[in-house]
N, C-alpha and C positions, 0 to 999 in steps of 0.2 A: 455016446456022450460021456466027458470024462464026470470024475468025482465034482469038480468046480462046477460045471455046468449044471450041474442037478443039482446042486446045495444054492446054488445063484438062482434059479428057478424055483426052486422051492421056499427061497425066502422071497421073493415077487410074489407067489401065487400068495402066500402069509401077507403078505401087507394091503395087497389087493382086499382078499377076504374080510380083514379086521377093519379096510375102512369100506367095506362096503357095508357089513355088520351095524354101522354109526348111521345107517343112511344115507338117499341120496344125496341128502343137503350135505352132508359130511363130506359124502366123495369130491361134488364140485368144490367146493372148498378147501378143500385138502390136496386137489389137483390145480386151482388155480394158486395157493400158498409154496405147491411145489416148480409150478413154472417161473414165481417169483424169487427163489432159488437164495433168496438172503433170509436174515431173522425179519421175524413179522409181528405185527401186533394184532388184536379185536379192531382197533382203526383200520387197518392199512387194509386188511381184508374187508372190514365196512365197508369200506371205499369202493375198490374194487369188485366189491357185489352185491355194494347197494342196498343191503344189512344195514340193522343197527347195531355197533359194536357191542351191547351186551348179548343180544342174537349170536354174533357171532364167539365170543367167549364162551357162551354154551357149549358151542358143536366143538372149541378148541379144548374148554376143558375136557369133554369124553374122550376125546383124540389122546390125549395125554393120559388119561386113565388107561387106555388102551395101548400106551406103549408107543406109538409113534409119533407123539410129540415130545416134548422135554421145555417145563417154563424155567425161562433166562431174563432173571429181570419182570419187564413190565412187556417182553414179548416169549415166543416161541421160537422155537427152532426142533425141527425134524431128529428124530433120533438117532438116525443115523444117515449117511448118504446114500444107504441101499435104500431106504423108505423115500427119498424122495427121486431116487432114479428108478425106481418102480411105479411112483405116481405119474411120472412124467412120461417113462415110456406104455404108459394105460391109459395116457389121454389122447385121445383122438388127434392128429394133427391143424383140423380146420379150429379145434379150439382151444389148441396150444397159439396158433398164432393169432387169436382173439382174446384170448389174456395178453400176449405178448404185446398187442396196439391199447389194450385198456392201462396198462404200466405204463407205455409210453406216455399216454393221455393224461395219467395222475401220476406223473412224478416228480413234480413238485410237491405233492400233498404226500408223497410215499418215502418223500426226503433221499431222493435215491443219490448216491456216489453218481456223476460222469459216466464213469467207467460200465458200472451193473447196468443203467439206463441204456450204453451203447448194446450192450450184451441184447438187451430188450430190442433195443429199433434195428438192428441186423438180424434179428429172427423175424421184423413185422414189416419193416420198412417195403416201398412201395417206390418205382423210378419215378426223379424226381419229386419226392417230396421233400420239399424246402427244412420244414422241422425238423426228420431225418438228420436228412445232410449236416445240419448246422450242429445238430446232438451230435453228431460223430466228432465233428471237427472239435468240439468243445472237450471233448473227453480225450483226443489226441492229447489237445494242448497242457489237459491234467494230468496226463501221464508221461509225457514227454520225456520230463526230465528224467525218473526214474525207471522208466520201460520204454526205451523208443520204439521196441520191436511191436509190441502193443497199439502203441501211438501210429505206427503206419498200418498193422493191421488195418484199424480203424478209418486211417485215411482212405486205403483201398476199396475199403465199402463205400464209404462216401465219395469215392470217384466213380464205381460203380453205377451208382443212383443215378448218378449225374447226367443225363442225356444230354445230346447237342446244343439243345436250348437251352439248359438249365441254365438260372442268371447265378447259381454257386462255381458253375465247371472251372472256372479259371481261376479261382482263388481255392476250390478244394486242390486243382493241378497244382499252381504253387507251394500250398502246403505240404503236401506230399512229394513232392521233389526237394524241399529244405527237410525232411525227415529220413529221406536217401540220405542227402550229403550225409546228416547228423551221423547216419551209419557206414561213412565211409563209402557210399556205392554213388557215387559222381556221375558216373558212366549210366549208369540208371534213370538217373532225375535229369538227364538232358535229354534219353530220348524219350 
């Protein structure tokens, strides 16, 4: 293994340890705040675990005593991007993408960008599901103007989704063929 590899693993196994040190409540917390992957509050994490947010300010203030949070404002943010690509990759996959449908389900209450929420429903999304669908579309159309590359990204999942039946397929198909053209590729969005 080279020098990188061992200094990257050995900063994984350090953040592992120091939030496992905090408990478990710490860890689910700290791993559903890393799958949520933007700044966070004692709400937003309430929210999504059902906490009451001075509960959860507790487990955030230790976190932060410990090094792996940093407060910004009236929320948190991860110390750095290794502490939350180590949480992330320490959480199991059935309940990374069980945070990923609970974000979905409050993001309205979590004030999410378009954009972070599409991030969210293409890790959880499900064929044919209509909210899905409609979240992707929606954050295309946010981004459109300034990342079209983005904006089809997006589209292409939500054509994805879309099975034969789906009552989206044909206006996701449209969408995503006026986002070819926008980039030039004609020949794309015909067939």
């Amino acid at each position: 293994a080279s020098q990188g590899t061992t200094n990257l693993a050995g900063v994984r196994a350090s953040v592992i340890a120091r939030t496992q040190a905090l408990g478990s409540d710490a860890t689910a917390l700290l791993a559903t705040a890393a799958v949520l992957g933007v700044e966070f509050t004692p709400d937003d994490l309430g929210v999504l675990s059902g906490r009451d947010s001075y509960e959860v300010f507790d487990i955030l203030y230790g976190a932060a005593r410990s090094g792996l949070l940093v407060s910004q404002g009236p929320g948190f943010v991860f110390s750095h991007d290794l502490v939350t690509e180590a949480l992330v990759a320490d959480t199991p996959e059935p309940l990374r993408v069980a945070v990923h449908r609970s974000i979905v389900r409050h993001a309205t209450a979590l004030r999410l960008t378009p954009a972070v929420l599409a991030h969210h429903v293409m890790a959880a999304a499900m064929p044919d599901d209509v909210q899905s669908i409609d979240a992707l579309c929606r954050a295309a159309a946010d981004v459109g103007n300034h990342d079209p590359h983005l904006a089809l990204t997006f589209l292409e999942h939500a054509d994805a989704l879309c099975g034969p039946t789906c009552v989206r397929q044909v206006e996701v198909a449209l969408r995503r063929a006026g986002a070819l053209c926008v980039l030039h590729r004609v020949t794309d969005a015909i067939d």
